[in-house]
C-alpha positions as a Python dict, from the first residue, in 0.01 Angstrom:
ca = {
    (1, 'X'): (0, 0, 0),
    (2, 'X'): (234, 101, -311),
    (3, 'X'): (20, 420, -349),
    (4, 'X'): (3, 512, 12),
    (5, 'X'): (405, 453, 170),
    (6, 'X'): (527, 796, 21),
    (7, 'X'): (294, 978, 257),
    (8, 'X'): (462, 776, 559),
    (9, 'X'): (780, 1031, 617),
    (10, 'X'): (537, 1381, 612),
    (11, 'X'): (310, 1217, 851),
    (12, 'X'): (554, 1144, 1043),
    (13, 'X'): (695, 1492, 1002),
    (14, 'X'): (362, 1639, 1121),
    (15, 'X'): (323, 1416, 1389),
    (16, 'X'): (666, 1487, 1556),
    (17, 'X'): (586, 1895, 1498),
    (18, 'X'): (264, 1789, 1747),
    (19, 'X'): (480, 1617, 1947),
    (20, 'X'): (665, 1893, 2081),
    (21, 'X'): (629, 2113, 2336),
    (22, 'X'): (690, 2413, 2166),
    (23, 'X'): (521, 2361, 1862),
    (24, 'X'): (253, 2147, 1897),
    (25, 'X'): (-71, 2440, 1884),
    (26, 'X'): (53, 2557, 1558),
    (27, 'X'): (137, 2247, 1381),
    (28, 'X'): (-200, 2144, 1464),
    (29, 'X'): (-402, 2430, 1320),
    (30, 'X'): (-133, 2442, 1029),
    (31, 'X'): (-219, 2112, 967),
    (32, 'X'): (-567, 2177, 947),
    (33, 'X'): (-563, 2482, 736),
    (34, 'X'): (-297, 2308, 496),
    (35, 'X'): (-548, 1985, 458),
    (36, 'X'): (-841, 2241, 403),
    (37, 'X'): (-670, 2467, 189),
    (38, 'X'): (-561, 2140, -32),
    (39, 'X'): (-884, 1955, -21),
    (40, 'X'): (-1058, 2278, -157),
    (41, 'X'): (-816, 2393, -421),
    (42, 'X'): (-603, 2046, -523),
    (43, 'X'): (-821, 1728, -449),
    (44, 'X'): (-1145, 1846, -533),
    (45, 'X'): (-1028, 2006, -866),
    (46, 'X'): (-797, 1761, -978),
    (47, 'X'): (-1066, 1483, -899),
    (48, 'X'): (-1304, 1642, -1153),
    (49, 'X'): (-1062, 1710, -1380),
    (50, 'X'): (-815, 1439, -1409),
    (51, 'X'): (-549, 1715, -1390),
    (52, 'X'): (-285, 1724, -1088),
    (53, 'X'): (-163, 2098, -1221),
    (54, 'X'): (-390, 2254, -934),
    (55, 'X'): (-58, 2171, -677),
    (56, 'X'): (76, 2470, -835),
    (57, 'X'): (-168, 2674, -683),
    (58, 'X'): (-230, 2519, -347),
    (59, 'X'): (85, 2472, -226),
    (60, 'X'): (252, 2838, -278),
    (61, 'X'): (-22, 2952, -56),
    (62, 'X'): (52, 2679, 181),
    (63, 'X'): (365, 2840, 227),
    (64, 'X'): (173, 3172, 285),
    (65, 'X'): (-34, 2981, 547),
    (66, 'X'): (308, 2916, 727),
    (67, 'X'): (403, 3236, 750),
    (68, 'X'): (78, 3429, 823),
    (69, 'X'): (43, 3159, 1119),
    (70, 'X'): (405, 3192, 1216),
    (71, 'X'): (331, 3578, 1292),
    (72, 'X'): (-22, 3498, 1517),
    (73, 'X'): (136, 3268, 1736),
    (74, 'X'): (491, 3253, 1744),
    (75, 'X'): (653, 3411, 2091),
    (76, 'X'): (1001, 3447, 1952),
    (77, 'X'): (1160, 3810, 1914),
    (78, 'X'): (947, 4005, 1710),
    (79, 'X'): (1185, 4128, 1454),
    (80, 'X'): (1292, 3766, 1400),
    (81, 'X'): (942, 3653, 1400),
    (82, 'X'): (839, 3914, 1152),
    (83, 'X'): (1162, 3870, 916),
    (84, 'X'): (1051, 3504, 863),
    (85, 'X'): (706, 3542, 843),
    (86, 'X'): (747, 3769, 541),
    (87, 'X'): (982, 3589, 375),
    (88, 'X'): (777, 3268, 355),
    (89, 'X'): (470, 3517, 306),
    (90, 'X'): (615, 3628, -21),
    (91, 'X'): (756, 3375, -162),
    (92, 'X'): (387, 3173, -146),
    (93, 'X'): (211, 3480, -279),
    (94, 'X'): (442, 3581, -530),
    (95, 'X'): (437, 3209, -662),
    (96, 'X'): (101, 3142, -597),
    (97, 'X'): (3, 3505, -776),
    (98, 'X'): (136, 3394, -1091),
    (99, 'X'): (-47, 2999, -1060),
    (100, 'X'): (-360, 3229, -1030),
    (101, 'X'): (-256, 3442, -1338),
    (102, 'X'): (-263, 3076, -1531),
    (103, 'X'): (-546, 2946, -1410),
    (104, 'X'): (-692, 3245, -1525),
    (105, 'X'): (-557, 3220, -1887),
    (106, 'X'): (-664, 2888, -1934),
    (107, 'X'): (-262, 2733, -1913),
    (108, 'X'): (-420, 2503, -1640),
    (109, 'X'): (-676, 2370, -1871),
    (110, 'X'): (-417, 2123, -1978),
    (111, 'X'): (-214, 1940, -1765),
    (112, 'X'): (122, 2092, -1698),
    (113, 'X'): (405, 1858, -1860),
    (114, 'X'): (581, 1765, -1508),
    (115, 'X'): (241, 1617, -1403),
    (116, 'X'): (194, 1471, -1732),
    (117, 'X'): (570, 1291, -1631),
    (118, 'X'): (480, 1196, -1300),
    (119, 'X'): (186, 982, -1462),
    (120, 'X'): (420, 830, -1661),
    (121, 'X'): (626, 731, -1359),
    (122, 'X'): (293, 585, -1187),
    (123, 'X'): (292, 410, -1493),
    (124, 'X'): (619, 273, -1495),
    (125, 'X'): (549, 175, -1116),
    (126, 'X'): (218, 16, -1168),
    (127, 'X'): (-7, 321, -1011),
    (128, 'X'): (-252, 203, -1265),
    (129, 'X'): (-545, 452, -1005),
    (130, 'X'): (-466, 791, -1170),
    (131, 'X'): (-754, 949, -953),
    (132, 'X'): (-619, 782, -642),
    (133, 'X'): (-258, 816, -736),
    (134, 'X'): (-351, 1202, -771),
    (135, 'X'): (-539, 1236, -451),
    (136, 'X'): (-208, 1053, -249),
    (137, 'X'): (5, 1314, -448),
    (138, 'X'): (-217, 1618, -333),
    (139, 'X'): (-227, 1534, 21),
    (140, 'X'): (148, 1434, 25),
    (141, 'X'): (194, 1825, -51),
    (142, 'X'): (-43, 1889, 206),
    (143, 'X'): (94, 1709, 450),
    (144, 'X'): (469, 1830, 348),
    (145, 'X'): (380, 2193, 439),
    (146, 'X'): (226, 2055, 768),
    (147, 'X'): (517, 1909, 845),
    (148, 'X'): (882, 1931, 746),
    (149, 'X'): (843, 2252, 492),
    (150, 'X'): (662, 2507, 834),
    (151, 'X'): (940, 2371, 1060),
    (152, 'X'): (1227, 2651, 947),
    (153, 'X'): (979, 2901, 1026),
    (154, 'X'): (848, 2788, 1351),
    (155, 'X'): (1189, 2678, 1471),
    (156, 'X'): (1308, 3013, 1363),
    (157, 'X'): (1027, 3221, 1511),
    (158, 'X'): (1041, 3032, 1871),
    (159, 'X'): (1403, 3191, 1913),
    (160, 'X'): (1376, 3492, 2197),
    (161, 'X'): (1696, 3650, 2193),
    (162, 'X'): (1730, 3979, 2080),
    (163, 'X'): (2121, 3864, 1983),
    (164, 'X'): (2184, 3830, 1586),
    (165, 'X'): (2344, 3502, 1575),
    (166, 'X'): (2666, 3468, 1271),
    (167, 'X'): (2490, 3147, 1152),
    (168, 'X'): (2185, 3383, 1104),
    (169, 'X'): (2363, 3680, 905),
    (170, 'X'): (2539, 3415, 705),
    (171, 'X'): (2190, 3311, 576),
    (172, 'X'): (2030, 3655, 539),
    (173, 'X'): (2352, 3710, 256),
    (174, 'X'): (2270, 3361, 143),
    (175, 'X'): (1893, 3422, 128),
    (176, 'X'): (1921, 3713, -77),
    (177, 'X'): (2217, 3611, -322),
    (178, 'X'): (1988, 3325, -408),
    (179, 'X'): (1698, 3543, -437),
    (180, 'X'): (1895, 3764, -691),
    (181, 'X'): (1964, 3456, -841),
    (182, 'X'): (1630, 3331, -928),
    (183, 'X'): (1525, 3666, -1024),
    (184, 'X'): (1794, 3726, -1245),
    (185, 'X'): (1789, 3368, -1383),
    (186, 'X'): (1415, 3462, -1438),
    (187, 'X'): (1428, 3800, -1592),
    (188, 'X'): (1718, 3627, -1833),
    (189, 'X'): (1508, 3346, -1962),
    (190, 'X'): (1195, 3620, -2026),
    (191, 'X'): (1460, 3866, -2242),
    (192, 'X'): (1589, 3565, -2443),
    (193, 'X'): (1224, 3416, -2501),
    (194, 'X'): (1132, 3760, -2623),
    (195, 'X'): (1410, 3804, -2867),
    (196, 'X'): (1377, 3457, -3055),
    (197, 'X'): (1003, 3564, -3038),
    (198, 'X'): (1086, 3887, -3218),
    (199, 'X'): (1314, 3687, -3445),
    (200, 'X'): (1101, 3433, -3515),
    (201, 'X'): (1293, 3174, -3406),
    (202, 'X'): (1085, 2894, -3212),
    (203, 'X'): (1197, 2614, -2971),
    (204, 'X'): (1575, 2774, -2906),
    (205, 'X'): (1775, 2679, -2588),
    (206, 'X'): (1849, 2975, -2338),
    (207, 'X'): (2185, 2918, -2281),
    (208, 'X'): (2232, 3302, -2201),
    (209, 'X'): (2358, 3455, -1874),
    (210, 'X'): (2315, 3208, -1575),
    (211, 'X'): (2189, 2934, -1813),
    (212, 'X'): (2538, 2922, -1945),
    (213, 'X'): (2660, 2762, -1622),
    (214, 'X'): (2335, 2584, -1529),
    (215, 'X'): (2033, 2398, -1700),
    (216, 'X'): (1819, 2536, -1418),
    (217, 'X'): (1985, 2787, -1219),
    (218, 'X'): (1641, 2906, -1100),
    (219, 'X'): (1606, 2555, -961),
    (220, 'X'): (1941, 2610, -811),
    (221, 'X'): (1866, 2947, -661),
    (222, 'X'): (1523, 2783, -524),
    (223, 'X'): (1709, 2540, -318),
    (224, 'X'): (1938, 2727, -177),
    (225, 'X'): (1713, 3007, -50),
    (226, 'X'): (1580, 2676, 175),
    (227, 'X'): (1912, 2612, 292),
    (228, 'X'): (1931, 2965, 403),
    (229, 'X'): (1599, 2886, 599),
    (230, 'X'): (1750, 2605, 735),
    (231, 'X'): (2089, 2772, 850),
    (232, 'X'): (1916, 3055, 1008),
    (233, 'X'): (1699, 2784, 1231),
    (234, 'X'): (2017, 2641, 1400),
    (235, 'X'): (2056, 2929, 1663),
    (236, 'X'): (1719, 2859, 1716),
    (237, 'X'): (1734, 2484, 1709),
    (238, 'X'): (2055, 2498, 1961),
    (239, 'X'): (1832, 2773, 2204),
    (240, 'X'): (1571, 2367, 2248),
    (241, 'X'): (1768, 2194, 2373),
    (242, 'X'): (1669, 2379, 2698),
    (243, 'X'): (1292, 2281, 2597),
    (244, 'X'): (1282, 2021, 2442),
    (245, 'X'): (1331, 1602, 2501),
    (246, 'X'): (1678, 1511, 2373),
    (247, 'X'): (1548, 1260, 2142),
    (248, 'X'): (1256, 1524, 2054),
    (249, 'X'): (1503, 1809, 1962),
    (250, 'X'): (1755, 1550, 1780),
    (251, 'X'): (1447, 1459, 1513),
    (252, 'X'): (1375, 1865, 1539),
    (253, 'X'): (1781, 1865, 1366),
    (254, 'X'): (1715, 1545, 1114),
    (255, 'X'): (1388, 1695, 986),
    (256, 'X'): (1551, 2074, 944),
    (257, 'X'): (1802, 1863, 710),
    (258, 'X'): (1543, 1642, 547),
    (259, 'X'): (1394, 1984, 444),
    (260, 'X'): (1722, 2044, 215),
    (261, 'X'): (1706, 1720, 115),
    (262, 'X'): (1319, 1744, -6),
    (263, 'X'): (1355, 2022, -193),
    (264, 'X'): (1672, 1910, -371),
    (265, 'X'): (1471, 1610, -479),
    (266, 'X'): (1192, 1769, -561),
    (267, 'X'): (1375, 2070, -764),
    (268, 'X'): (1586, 1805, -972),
    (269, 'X'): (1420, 1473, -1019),
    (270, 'X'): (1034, 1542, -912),
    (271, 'X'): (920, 1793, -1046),
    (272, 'X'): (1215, 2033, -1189),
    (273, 'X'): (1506, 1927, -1410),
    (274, 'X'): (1393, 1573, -1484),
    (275, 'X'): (1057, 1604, -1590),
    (276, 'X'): (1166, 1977, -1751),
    (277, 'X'): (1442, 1789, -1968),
    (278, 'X'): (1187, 1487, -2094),
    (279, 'X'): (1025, 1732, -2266),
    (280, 'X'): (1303, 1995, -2366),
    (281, 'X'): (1494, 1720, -2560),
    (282, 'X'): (1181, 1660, -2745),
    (283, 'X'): (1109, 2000, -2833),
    (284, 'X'): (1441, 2140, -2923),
    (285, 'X'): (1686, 1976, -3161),
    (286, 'X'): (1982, 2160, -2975),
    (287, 'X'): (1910, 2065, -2637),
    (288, 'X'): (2114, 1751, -2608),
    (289, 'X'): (2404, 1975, -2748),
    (290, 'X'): (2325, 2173, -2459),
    (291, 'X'): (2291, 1891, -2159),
    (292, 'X'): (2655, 1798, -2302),
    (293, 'X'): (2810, 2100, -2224),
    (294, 'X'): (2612, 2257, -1948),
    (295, 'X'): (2571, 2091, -1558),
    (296, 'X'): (2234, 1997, -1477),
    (297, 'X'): (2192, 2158, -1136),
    (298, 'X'): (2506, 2260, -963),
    (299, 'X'): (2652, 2596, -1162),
    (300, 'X'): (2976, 2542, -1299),
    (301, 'X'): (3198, 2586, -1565),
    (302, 'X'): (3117, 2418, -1920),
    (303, 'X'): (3229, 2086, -1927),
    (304, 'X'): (3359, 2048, -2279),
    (305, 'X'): (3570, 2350, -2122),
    (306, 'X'): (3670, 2116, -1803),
    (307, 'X'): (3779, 1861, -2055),
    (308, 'X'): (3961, 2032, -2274),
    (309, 'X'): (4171, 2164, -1970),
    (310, 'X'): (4236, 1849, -1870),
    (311, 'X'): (4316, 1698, -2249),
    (312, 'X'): (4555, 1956, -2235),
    (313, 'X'): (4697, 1914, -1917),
    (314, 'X'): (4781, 1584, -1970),
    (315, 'X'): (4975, 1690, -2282),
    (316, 'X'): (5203, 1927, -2133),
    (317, 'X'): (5260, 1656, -1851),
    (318, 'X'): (5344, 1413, -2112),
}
């Protein structure tokens, strides 16, 4: 049973999306396409091969699924419709582009280090199955874009007024400062790895730009384009009421937040910081150095700068 209860909450994410009366033809043929799409490109592969680094490539274009199926058969405004379709279109193709462009360079050959760490965690939990510990973890993902990761776009995309709602202009600036974000954070991390390449310098810590006030700050960015998603469904949300069974809509609210809360724990401690940092500390001598001074997650100010402040402060009140 140990191997099977994490699947419990997406099922039950799934199941409530068929539940509805709104949503219920969609989720279904989502669901179908996203347990295709991962039996094809995820379970099969990763049975063969003993390697759960295929994820990377079916569940971006999961995410494209969403979105391509959020434009066929959503009867929301069009403009809204369309706005959210695209953005979930291209952020699964522009990730799952570049899990193509490894596969095709033989990175996937080898198991990528976060799913070498979550072995070690099965491990640690007595998962002793690797192949059926793998195939739970590939249809979890499956299941997750079934479920709780299509319901910002559907909820979104069911919305018929014409009216531009504050809540959703407040997450269009949000959506695209986070998007700068990550792209900056990105295009940093590229110009400093090219530099100590050109210097010959191996194994350095990019603690340049962003990654001066974050370890991860494309993590960061990541999670808060979702809460953009997830602030520019409550218009939407609000508008079912008039639809949907109290109790029906109310679970419609807890799953929009259990989104946030998913991707937060999947960013930091699944398979982002956590698993990043294992390996990091290993790898570079100066990388403890850097988790001393730097915040994990959150962006903020260095912390041997936050206490020296407050050394000093308590100084001058002395």
């Amino acid at each position: 049973m140990k191997y099977f209860t994490p699947l419990l909450p997406f099922f039950a994410g799934w199941m409530l999306l068929m539940n509805t009366i709104s949503f219920s033809q969609i989720a279904l043929i989502n669901g179908a396409l996203q347990m295709l799409l991962f039996a094809l490109v995820v379970c099969i592969p990763a049975w063969k091969t003993g390697r759960m680094s295929y994820v990377d490539i079916g569940w971006p274009w999961g995410l494209t699924v969403i979105g391509v199926l959020t434009w066929l058969f959503s009867e929301g405004d069009p403009v809204r419709v369309a706005a959210v379709s695209i953005a979930y279109i291209f952020a699964g193709s522009r990730m799952g582009l570049g899990a193509i462009k490894l596969l095709t360079s033989g990175h996937l050959n080898t198991e990528l280090p976060r799913y070498e760490f979550q072995k070690r965690r099965w491990q640690k939990h007595g998962k002793t199955n690797t192949k059926l510990a793998m195939q739970v973890e590939a249809i979890l993902q499956g299941v997750a874009n079934a479920g709780f990761l299509a319901l910002p776009a559907f909820i979104i995309a069911s919305n018929t007024s014409p009216q531009i709602s504050p809540f959703e202009i407040i997450a269009i600036i949000l959506w695209l400062a986070a998007f700068a974000m990550e792209s900056i954070a990105d295009t940093q991390k590229l110009a400093f790895l090219k530099k100590m390449k050109a210097q010959g310098e191996k194994n350095q810590v990019c603690n340049v730009g962003l990654w001066r006030y974050s370890r991860h700050p494309n993590y960061f960015a990541e999670w808060m384009v979702w809460n953009a998603l997830i602030i520019a469904a409550i218009p939407a949300w609000l508008a079912l009421f008039n639809q949907e069974l109290l109790i029906v809509n109310l679970l419609l609210g807890m799953g929009l937040l259990f989104v946030s809360r998913v991707m937060y724990t999947t960013l930091v401690t699944y398979t982002g910081a956590v698993p990043a940092e294992y390996y990091s500390v290993q790898k570079r001598p100066a990388y403890r150095q850097y988790q001393a001074e730097t915040n994990m997650f959150f962006p903020g100010p260095s912390k041997l700068n936050i206490t020296h402040n407050s050394t000093n402060s308590l100084k001058t009140n002395d």
